[in-house]
C-alpha positions as CSV (number, residue, x, y, z in Angstrom):
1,X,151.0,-81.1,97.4
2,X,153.7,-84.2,96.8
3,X,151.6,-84.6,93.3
4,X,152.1,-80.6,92.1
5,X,156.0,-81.3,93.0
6,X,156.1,-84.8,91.2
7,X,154.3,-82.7,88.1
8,X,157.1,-80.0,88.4
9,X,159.7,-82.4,88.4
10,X,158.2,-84.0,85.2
11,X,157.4,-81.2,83.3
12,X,161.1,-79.5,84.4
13,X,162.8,-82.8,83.3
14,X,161.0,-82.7,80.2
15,X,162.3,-79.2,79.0
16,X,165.6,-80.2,79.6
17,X,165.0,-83.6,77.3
18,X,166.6,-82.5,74.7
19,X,170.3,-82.0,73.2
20,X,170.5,-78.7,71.9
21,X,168.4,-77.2,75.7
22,X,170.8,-79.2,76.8
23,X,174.1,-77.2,74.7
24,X,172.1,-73.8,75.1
25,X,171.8,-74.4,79.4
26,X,175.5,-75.2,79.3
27,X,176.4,-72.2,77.4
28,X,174.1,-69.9,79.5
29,X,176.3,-71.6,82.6
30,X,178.7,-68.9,82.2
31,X,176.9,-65.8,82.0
32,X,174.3,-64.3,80.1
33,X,174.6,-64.4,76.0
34,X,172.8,-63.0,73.3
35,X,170.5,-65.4,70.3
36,X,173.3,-64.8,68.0
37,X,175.9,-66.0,70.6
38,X,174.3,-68.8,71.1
39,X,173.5,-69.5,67.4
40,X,177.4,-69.0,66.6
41,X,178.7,-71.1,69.8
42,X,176.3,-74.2,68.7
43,X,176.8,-73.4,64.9
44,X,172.8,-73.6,64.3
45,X,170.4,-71.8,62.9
46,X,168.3,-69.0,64.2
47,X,165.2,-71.1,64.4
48,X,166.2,-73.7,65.6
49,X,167.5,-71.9,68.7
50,X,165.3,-69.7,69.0
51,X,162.5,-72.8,69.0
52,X,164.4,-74.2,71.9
53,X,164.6,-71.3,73.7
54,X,161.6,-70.7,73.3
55,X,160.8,-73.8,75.3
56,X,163.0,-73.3,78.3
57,X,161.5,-69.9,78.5
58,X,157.9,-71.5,78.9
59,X,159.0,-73.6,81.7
60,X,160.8,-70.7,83.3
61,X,164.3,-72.4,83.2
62,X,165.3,-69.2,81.2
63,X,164.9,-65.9,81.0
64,X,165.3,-63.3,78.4
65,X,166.4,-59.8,79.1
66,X,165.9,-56.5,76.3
67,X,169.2,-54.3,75.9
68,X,168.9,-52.0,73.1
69,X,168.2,-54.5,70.1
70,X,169.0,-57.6,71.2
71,X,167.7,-59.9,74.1
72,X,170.2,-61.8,76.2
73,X,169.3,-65.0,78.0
74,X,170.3,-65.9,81.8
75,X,169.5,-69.0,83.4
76,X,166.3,-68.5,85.8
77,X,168.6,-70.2,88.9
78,X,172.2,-70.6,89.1
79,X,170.9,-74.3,90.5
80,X,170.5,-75.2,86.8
81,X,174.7,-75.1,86.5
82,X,174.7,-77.3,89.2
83,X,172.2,-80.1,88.0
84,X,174.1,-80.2,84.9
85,X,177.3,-81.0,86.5
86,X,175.2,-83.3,88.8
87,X,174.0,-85.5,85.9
88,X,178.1,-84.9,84.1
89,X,179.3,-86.9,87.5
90,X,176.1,-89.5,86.8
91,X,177.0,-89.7,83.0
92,X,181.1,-90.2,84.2
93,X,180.5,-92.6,86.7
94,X,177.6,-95.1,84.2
95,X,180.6,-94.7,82.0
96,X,183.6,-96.0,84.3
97,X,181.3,-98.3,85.2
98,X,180.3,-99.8,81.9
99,X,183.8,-99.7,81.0
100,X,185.1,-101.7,83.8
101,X,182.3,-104.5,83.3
102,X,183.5,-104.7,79.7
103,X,187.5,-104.9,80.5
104,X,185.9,-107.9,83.4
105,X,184.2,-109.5,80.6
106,X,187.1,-109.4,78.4
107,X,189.6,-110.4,81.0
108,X,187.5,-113.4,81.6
109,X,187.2,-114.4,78.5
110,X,190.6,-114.3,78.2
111,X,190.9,-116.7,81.3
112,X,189.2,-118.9,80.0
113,X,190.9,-119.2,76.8
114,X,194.1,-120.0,78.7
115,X,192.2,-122.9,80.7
């Protein structure tokens, strides 16, 4: 059972491992849009979004609904939103702390220039 989870996990992460799933999820974040929304918010071509979404479809991280002539996408769980914000605070937090190591290591090499 731990294995099929561990394989979820792995195949989930890898639908999401890439920039534009990445742009397209965000977008979908506040509410459900049409391809040719999300090809004018991302300023990309047709195929290349739908490519991408076709991916995310696949792994069930989004769904596609029919209204008249156009299909709008939803995320599959609201969950999603949250994960991305998750890894936002991850992203912010590698960053301050990158940041502070380098003003440390410039501070002391500034210390030592005074010695």
């Amino acid at each position: 059972m731990e294995e099929g989870l561990q394989q979820f996990k792995a195949d989930f992460f890898k639908a999401l491992a890439h920039p534009l799933r990445i742009r397209i999820l965000e977008l979908l974040v506040d509410g459900k849009k049409s391809v040719n929304e999300i090809q004018d918010c991302l300023e990309k071509e047709g195929s290349a979004v739908s490519q991408q979404l076709s991916v995310l479809r696949a792994k069930n991280i989004v769904y596609g609904e029919k209204e008249g002539k156009k299909v709008y996408y939803s995320l599959s769980d609201p969950m999603i939103g949250e994960l991305l914000g998750v890894a936002k605070d991850i992203f912010n937090n590698h960053l301050v702390h990158t940041i502070s190591r380098l003003e440390e290591m410039t501070s002391n090499g500034s210390d030592e220039e005074n010695n």
